[in-house]
N, C-alpha and C positions, 0 to 999 in steps of 0.2 A: 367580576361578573361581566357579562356582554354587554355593550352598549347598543346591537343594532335587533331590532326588530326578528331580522332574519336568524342574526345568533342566536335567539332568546329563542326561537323554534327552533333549533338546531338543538339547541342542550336540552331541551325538551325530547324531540324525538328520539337521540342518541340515549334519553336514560333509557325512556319507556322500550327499545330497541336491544338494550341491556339486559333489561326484566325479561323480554321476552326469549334471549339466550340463554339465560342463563338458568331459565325450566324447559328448554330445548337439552342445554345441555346436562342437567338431572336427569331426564330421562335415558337419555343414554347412557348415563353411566350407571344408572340403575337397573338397565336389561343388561350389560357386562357383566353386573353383580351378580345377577340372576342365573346367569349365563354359567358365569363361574361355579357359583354353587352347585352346579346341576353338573356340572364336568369332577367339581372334586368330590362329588356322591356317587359318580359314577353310574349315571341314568342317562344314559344314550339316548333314548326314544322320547324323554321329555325335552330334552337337548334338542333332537332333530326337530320336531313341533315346536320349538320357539326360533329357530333361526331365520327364516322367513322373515317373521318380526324382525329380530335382529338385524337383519340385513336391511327390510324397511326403514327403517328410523335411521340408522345410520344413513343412506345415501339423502334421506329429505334431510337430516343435519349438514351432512356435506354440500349438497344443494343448494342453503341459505347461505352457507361457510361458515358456520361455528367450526367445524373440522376440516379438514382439504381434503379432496376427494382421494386421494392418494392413502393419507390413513385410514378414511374406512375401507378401502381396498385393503390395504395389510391386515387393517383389524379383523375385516369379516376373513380372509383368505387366513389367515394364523388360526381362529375360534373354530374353523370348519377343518381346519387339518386335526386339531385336536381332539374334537365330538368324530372324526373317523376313526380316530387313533384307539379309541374308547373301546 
């Protein structure tokens, strides 16, 4: 365990900073799911009405860094080739 003051808030903030990723990162992966379902149902037009979102959440995810800005770039840029491909 820490001995100094400072540590003792650091392991502290680092969990609670944790929690807070890691329903950052559920959410994201749960409009993917979404995302996906609606691509292998093949519903275009419910597809194009949530990309928006999808694009939203991904870059505030990228933005704090749970992901690097770079994969939501591939992610959103791959999901949008597909919903056209539809």
């Amino acid at each position: 365990m820490s001995n100094t003051k400072s540590a003792i808030r650091g392991v502290r903030r680092v969990y609670k900073q944790t929690s807070v990723n890691k329903i950052r990162r559920g959410k994201y992966k749960s409009i993917i799911k979404e995302i996906g379902l609606l691509i292998a149902a093949k519903k275009k037009k419910e597809a194009i009405k949530l990309l928006p979102k999808f694009n939203s959440q991904l870059m505030k995810i990228a933005k704090v860094g749970v992901i690097k800005k770079q994969t939501a770039s591939r992610k959103i840029s791959r999901l949008t080739k597909k919903i056209n491909k539809l």
